[in-house]
N, C-alpha and C positions, 0 to 999 in steps of 0.2 A: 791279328789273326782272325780269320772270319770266322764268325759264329754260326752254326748249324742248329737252324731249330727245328727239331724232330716230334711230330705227329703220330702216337703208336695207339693202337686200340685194334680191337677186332674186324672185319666186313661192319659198315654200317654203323660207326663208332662215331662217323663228324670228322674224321682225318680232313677230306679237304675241304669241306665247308668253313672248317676254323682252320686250315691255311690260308686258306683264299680272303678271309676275315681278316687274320693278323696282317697276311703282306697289303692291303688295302691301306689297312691304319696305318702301318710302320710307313707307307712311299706318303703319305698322305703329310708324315711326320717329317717328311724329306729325309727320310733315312736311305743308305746306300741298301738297297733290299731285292731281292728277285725270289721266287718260286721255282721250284723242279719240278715236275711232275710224276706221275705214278706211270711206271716202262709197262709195268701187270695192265694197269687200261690201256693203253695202247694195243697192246699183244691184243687182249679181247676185243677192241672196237677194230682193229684189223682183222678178227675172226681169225689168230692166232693163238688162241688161250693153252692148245696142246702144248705149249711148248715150255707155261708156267709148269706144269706136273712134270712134265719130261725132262727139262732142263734146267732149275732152279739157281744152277753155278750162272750160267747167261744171262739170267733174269736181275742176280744179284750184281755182277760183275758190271752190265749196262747201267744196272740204277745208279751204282757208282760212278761210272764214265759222266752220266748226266750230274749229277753233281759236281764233281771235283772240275770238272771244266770249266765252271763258273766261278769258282772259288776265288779264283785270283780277282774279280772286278765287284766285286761287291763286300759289305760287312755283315752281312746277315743273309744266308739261304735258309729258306723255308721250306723244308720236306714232307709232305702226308705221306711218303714210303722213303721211309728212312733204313739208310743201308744196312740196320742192324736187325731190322724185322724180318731180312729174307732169311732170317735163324727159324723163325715160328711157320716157313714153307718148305721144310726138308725131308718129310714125313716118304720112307720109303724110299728114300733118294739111296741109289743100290752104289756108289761110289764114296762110302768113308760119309755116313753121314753125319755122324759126332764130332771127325776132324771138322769137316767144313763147318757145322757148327760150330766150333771154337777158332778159326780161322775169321767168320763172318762180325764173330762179337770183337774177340782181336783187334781186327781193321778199323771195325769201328770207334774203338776208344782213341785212336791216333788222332781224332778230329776233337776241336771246339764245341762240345754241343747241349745241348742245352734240350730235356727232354720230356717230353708234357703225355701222359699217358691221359688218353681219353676214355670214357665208360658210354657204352651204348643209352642214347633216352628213348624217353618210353613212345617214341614213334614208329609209325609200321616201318617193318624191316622191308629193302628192296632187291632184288636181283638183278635191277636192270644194269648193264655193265659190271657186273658181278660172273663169277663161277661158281658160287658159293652159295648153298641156298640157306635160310636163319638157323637150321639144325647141323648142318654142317661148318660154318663162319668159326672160326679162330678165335680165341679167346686171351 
């Protein structure tokens, strides 16, 4: 069963600089290994970001799509936006936002995963590629 290693921390925490670190090591290690990506930067670097506040079920539902489609060819995916963090992006979401809360965590326990919580270091915080600015970022 393939293993999911999950990257969770705030804006600005290292998500994927320490993905991009571990899957380096691991293919390096000839380990069966790939990386997903984050669907939220995409949205923003297509100058789409309205649609993380607006639609957070799509944002979630897609990050998923991008994972689990890989699942089957590898033993280890590496996620910096792991399907359980789009729990801490619901804020005001006007459809059952508690359900889908407990829905997003749900889902996510059906996977292998293995879960590394990151802490911001003491380096300048950025916005670039962000929505979030240091007093607003997720904790």
């Amino acid at each position: 069963m393939t293993i999911l290693i999950n990257f969770f921390g705030g804006p600005g925490a290292g998500k994927t600089e320490r993905s991009h670190e571990l899957y380096l090591y691991m293919h390096s290690k000839k380990l069966s290994v790939t990386y997903v990506s984050e669907f939220a930067s995409k949205l923003i670097h297509d100058g789409d970001e309205d649609i993380l506040k607006r639609d957070p079920l799509y944002v979630f539902a897609t990050q998923c799509n991008w994972i689990t489609e890989v699942m089957d060819n590898y033993n280890y995916v590496i996620c910096d936006s792991p399907m359980a963090i789009s729990a801490a992006y619901l804020k005001n979401y006007p459809f059952g936002e508690e359900e889908l809360r407990k829905f997003i965590i749900s889902f996510s326990k059906q996977f292998n995963n293995v879960n590394l919580l990151l802490r911001r270091g003491r380096y300048k915080f950025t916005t670039v590629g962000r929505i979030h600015t240091e007093r607003e970022r997720v904790y």
